[in-house]
N, C-alpha and C positions, 0 to 999 in steps of 0.2 A: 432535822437531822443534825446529829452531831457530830464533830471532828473528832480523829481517834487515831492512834498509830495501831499498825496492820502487828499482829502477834509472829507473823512471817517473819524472818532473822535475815530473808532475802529479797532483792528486787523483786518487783512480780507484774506480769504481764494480766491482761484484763481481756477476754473478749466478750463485746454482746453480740449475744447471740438473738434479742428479740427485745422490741421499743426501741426507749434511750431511755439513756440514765446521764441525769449532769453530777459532774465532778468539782471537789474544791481541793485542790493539792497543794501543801505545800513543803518546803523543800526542810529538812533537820536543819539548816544554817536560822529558820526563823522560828526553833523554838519556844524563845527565849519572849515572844509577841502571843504565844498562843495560847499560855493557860493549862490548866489540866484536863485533859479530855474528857469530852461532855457538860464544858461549861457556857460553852458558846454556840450558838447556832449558825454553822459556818456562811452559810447563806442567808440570812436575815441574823449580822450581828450587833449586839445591843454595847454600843459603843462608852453608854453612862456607864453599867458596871464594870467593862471590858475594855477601856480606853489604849490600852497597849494594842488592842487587836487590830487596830486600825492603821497600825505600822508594820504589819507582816507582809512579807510581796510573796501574793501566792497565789496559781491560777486557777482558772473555774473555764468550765467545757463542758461541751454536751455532746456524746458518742451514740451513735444510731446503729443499728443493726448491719452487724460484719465489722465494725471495728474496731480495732484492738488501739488498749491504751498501757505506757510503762509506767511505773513509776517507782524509782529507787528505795533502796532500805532505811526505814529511818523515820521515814518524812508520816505530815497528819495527812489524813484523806478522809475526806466525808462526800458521801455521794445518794443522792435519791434517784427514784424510777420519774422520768421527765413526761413519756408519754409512752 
């Protein structure tokens, strides 16, 4: 899966509703590390062609059924179905 910023112009709240699904967020301050969307595999990324990506501080989480996750306007977020 690939990182990508949300077409939403606004924060946006998340809830799951059924499995999990892990998240890789990061914040617009670490643009500037991340590339143009869908070049990197946010979870497995390949650091020879993408060597800046390895200096962006951004987190990664896995949310289970019932909970809700935020994440402000702006930022990349790439996320798959965990289980």
């Amino acid at each position: 899966m690939f990182d990508h910023k949300d077409t939403l112009r606004v924060p946006t709240w998340q809830l799951q509703l059924h499995n999990s699904k892990k998240w890789h967020l990061c914040n617009v301050s670490q643009d500037e590390y991340m590339g143009k969307a869908g070049e990197t595999d946010a979870f497995h990324p390949n650091y020879h062609l993408h060597p800046e990506y390895q200096y962006a501080s951004c987190q990664q989480g896995v949310i289970n059924s019932g909970d809700l996750i935020y994440y402000p306007e702006g930022g990349l977020i790439c996320c798959v179905v965990y289980s």
